[in-house]
C-alpha positions as protocol buffer text, in pm:
chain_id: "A"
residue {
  index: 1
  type: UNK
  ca { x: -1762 y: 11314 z: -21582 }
}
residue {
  index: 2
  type: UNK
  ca { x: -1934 y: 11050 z: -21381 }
}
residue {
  index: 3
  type: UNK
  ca { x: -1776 y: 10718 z: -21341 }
}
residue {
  index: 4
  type: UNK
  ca { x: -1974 y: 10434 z: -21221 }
}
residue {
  index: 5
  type: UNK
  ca { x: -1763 y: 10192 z: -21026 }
}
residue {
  index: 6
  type: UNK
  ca { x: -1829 y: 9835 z: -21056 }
}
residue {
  index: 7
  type: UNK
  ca { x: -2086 y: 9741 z: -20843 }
}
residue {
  index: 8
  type: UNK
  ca { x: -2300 y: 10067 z: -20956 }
}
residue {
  index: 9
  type: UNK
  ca { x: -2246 y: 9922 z: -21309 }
}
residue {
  index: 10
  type: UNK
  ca { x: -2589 y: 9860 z: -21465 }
}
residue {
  index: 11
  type: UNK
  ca { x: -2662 y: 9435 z: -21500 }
}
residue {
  index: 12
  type: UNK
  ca { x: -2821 y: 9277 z: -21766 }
}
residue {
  index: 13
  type: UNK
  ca { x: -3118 y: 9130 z: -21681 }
}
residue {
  index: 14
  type: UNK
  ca { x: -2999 y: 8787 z: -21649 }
}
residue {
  index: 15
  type: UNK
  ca { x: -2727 y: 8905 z: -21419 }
}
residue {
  index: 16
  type: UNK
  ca { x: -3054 y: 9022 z: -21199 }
}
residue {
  index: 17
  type: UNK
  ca { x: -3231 y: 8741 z: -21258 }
}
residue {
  index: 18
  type: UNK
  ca { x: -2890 y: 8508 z: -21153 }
}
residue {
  index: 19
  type: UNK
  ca { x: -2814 y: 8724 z: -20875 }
}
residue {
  index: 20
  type: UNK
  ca { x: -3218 y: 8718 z: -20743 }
}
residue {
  index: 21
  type: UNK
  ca { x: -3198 y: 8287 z: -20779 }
}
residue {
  index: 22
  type: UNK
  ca { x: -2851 y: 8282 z: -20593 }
}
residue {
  index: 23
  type: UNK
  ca { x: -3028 y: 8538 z: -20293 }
}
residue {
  index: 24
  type: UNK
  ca { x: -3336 y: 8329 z: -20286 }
}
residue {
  index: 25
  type: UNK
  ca { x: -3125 y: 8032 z: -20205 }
}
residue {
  index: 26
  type: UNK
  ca { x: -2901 y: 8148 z: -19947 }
}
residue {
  index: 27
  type: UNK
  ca { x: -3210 y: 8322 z: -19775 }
}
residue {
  index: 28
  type: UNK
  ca { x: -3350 y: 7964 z: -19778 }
}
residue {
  index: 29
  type: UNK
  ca { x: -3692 y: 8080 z: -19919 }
}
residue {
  index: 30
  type: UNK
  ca { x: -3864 y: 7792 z: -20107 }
}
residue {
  index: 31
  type: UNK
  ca { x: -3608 y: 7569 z: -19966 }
}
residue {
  index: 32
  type: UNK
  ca { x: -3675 y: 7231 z: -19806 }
}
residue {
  index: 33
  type: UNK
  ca { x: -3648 y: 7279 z: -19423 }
}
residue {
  index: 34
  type: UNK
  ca { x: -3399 y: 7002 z: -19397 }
}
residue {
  index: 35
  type: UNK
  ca { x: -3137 y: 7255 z: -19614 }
}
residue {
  index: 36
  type: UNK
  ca { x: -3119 y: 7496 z: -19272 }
}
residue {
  index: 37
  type: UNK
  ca { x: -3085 y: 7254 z: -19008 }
}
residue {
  index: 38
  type: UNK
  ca { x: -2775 y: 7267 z: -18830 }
}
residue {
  index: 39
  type: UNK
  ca { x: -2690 y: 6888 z: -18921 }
}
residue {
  index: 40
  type: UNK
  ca { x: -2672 y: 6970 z: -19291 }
}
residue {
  index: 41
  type: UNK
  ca { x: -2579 y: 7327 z: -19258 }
}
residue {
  index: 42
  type: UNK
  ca { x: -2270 y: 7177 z: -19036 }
}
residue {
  index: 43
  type: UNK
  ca { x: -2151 y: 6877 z: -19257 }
}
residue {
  index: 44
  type: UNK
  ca { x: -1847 y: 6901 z: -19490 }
}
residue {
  index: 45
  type: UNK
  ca { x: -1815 y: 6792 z: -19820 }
}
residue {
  index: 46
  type: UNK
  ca { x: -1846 y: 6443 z: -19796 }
}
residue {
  index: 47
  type: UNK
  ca { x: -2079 y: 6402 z: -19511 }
}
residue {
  index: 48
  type: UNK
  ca { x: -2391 y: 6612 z: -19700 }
}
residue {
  index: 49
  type: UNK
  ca { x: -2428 y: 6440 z: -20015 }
}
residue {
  index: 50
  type: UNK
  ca { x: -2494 y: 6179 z: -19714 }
}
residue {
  index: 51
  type: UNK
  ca { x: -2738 y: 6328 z: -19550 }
}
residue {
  index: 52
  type: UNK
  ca { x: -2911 y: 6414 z: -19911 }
}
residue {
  index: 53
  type: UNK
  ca { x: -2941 y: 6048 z: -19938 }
}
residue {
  index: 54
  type: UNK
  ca { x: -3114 y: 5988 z: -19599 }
}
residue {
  index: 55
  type: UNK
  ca { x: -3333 y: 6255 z: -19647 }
}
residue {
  index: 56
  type: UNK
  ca { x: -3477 y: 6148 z: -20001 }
}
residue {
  index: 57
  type: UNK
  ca { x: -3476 y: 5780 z: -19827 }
}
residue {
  index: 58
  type: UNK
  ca { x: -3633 y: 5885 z: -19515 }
}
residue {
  index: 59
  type: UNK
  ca { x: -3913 y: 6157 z: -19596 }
}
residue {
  index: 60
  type: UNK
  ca { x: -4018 y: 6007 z: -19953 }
}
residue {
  index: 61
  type: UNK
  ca { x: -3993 y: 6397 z: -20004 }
}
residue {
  index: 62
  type: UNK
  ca { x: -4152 y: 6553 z: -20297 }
}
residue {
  index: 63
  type: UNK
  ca { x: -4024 y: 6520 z: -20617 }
}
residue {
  index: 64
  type: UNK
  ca { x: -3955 y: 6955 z: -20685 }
}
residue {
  index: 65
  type: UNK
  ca { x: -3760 y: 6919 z: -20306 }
}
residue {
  index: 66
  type: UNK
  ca { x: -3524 y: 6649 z: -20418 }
}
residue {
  index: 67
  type: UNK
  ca { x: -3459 y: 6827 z: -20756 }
}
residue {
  index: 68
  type: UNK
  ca { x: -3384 y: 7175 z: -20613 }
}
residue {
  index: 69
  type: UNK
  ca { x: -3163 y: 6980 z: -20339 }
}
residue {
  index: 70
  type: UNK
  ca { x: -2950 y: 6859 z: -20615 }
}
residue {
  index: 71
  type: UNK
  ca { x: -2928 y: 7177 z: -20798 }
}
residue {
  index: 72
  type: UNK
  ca { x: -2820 y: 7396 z: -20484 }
}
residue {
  index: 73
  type: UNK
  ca { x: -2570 y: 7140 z: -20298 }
}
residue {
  index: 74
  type: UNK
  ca { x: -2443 y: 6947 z: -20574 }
}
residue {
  index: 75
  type: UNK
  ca { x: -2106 y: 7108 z: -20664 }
}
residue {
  index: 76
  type: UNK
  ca { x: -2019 y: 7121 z: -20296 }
}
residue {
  index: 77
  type: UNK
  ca { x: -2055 y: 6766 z: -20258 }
}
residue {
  index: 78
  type: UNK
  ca { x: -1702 y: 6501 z: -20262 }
}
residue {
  index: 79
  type: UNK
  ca { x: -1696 y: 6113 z: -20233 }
}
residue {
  index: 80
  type: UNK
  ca { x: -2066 y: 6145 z: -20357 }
}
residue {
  index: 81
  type: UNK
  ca { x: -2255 y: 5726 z: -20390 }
}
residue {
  index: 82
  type: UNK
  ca { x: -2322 y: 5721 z: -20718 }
}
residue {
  index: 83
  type: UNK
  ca { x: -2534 y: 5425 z: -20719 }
}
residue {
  index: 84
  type: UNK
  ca { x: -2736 y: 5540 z: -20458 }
}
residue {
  index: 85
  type: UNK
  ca { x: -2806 y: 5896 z: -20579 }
}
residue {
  index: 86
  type: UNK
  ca { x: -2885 y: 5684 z: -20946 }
}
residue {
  index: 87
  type: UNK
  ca { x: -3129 y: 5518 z: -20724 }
}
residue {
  index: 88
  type: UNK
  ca { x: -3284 y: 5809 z: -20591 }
}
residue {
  index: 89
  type: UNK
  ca { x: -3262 y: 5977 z: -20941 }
}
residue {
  index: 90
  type: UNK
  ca { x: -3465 y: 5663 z: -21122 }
}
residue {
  index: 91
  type: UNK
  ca { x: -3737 y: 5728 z: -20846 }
}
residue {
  index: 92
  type: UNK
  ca { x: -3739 y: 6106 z: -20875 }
}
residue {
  index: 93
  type: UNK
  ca { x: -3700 y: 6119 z: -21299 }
}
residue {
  index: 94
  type: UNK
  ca { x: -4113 y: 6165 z: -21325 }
}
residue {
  index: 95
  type: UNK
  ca { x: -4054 y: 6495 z: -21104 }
}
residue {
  index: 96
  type: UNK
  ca { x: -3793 y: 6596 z: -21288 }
}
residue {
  index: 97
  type: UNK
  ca { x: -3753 y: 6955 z: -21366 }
}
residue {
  index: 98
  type: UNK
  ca { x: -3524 y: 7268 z: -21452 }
}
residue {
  index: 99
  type: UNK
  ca { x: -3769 y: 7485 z: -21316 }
}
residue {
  index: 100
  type: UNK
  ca { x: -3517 y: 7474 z: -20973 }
}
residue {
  index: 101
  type: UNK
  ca { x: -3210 y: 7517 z: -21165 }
}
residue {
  index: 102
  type: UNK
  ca { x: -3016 y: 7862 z: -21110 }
}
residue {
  index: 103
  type: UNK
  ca { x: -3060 y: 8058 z: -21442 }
}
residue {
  index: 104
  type: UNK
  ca { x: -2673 y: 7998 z: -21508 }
}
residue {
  index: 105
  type: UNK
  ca { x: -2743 y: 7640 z: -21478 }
}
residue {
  index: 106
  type: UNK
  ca { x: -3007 y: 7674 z: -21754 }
}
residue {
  index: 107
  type: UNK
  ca { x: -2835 y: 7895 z: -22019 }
}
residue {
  index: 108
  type: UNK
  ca { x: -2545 y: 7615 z: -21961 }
}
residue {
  index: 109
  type: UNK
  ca { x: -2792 y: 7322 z: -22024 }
}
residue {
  index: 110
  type: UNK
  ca { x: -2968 y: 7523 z: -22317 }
}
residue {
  index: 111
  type: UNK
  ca { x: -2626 y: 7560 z: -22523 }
}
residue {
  index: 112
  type: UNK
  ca { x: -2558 y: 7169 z: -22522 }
}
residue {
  index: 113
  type: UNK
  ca { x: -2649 y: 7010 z: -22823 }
}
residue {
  index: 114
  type: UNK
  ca { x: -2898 y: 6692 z: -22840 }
}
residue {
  index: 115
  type: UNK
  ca { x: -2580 y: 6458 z: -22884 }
}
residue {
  index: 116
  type: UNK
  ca { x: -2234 y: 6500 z: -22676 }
}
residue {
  index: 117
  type: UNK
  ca { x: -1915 y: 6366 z: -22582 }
}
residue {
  index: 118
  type: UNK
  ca { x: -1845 y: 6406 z: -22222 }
}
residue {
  index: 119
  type: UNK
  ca { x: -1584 y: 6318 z: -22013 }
}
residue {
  index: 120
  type: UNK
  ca { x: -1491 y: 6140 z: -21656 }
}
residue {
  index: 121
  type: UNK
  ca { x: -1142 y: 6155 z: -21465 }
}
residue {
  index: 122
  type: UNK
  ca { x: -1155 y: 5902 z: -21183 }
}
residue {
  index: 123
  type: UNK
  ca { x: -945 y: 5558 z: -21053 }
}
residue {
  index: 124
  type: UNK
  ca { x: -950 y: 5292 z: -21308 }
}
residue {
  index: 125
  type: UNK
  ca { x: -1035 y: 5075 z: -21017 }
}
residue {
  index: 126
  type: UNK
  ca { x: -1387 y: 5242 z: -21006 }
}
residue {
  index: 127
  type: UNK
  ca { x: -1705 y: 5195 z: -21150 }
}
residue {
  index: 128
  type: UNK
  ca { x: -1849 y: 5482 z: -21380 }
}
residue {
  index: 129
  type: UNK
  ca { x: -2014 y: 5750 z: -21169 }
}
residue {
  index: 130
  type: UNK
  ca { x: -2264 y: 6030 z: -21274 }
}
residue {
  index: 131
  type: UNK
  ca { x: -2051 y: 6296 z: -21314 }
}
residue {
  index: 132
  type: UNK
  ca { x: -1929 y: 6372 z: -21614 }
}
residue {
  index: 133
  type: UNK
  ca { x: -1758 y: 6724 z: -21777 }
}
residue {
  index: 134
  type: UNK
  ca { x: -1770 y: 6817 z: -22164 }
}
residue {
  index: 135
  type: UNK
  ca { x: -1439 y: 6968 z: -22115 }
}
residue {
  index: 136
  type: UNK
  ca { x: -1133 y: 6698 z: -22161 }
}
residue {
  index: 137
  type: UNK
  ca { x: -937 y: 6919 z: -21949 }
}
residue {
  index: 138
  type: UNK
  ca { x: -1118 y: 6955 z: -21655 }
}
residue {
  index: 139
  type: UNK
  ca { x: -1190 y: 6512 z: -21661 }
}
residue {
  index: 140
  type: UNK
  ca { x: -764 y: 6522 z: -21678 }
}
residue {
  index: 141
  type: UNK
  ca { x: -761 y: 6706 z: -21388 }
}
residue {
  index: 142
  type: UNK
  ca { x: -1006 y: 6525 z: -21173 }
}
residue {
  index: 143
  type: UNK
  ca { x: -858 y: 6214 z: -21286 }
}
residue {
  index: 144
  type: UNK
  ca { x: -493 y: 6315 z: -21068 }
}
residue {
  index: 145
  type: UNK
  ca { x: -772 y: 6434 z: -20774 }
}
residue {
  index: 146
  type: UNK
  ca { x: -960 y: 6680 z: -20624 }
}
residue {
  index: 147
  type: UNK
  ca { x: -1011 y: 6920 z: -20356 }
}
residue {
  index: 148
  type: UNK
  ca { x: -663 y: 6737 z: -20178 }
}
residue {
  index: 149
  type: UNK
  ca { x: -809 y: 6353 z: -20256 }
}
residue {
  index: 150
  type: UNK
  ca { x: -524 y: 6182 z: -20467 }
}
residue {
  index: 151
  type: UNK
  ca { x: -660 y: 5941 z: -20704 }
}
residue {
  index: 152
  type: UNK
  ca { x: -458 y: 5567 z: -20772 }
}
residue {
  index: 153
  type: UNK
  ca { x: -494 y: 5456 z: -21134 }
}
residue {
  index: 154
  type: UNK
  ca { x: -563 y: 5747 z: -21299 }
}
residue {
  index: 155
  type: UNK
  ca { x: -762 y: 5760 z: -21627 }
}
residue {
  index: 156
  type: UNK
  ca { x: -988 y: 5956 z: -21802 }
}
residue {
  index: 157
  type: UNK
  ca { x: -1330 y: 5805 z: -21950 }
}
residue {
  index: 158
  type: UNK
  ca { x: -1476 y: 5903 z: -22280 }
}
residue {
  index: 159
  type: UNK
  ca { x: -1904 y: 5869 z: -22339 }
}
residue {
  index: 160
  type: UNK
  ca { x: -2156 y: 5976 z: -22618 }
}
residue {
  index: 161
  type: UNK
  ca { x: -2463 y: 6074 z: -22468 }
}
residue {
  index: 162
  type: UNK
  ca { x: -2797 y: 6278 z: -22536 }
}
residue {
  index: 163
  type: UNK
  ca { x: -2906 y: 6583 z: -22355 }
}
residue {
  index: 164
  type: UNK
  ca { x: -3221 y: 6362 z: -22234 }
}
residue {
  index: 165
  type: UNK
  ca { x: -2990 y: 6185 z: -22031 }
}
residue {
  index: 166
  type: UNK
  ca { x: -2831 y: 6475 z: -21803 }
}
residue {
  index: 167
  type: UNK
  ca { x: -2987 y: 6510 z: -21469 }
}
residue {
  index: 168
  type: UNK
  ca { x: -2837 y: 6849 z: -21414 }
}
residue {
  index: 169
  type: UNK
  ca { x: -2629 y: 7062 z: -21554 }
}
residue {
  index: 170
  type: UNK
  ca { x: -2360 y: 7345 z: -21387 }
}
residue {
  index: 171
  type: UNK
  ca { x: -2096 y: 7529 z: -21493 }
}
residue {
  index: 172
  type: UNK
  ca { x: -2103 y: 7697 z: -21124 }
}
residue {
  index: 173
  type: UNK
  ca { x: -1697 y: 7627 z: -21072 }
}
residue {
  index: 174
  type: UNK
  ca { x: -1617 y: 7643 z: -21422 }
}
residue {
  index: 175
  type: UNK
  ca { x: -1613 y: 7256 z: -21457 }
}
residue {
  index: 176
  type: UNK
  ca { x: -1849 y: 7245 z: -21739 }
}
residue {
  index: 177
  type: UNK
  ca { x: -2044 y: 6936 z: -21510 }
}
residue {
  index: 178
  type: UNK
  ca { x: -2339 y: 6734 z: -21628 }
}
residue {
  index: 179
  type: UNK
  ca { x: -2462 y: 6512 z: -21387 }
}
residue {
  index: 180
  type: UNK
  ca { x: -2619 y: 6219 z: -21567 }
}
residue {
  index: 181
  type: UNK
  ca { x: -2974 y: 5985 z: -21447 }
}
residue {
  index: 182
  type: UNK
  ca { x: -2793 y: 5690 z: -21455 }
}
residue {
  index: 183
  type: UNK
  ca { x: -2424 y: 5550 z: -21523 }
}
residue {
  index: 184
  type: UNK
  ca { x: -2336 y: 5525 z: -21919 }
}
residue {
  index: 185
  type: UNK
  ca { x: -2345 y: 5136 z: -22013 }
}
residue {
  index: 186
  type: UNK
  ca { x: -1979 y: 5209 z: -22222 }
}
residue {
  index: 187
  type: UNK
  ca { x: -1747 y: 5412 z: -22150 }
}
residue {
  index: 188
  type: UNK
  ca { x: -1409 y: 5454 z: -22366 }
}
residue {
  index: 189
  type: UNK
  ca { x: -1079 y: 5559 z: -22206 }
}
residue {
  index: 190
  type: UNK
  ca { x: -895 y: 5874 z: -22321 }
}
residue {
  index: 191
  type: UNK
  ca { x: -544 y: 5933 z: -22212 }
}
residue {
  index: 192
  type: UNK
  ca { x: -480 y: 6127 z: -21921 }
}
């Protein structure tokens, strides 16, 4: 009897189809140039989103660049300006597309109904950011901090909002994330 191991196992095509996206993108094919210098190849966590910033500033890049930007480095940004990337997403909305989303990202985006409650942990001291999670548990957790950053005032905000208003959408570190154009004008708290 022949036994496949694991990685001889046959995929489904939108493993092959996820697993194509995620090559294409660390082969930096159809990637902005700016992705493989060494500055932004180099910076940490908080330093790239950064350097995002200045580029979309600085080369008035295309609106497909700035998009597929987003959807690759997102998730492995921290201390990320909120109200400058809402800036920068205001000026890049009429570009807009998920046609530079990973095919995970999509089938994540495609299950969320038109209306949603999602959910923020952060500092009460803090204005409302972008990024938001439809899983209570995961905004509980970000709320007490992230990646080692320890977060004073803890609480947990609560928002309706359409799926016309998410930016992006990734479930990439199991975070359930949907990164929205602009702020929400009212936010509830939850209990942390």
């Amino acid at each position: 009897m022949d036994i496949m191991s694991p990685d001889k196992a046959k995929k489904t095509p939108e493993q092959e189809l996820q697993e194509a996206w995620e090559m294409r993108a660390l082969s930096g094919k159809g990637n902005p140039r700016f992705l493989q210098s060494k500055k932004f190849r180099f910076a940490n966590s908080v330093e790239r989103p950064e350097l995002v910033i200045e580029w979309a500033i600085r080369r008035r890049t295309n609106g497909r660049d700035f998009w597929r930007v987003v959807a690759l480095e997102w998730s492995s940004f921290d201390r990320i300006d909120h109200d400058k990337f809402g800036i920068l997403f205001s000026r890049y909305r009429p570009h807009w597309t998920t046609d530079v989303w990973a095919p995970d990202d999509l089938t994540f985006y495609a299950s969320l109904p038109e209306r949603l409650k999602a959910y923020r942990g952060q500092s009460a001291d803090w204005d409302a950011g972008l990024s938001f999670t439809i899983d209570p548990t995961v905004a509980k957790s970000f709320a007490h901090g992230h990646r080692g950053i320890r977060l004073p005032n803890a609480v947990v905000l609560e928002v309706e909002i359409n799926k016309a208003d998410i930016a992006f959408a990734t479930d990439e570190r199991e975070e359930s994330e949907v990164v929205l154009f602009q702020p929400p004008a009212l936010c509830f708290l939850s209990s942390t």
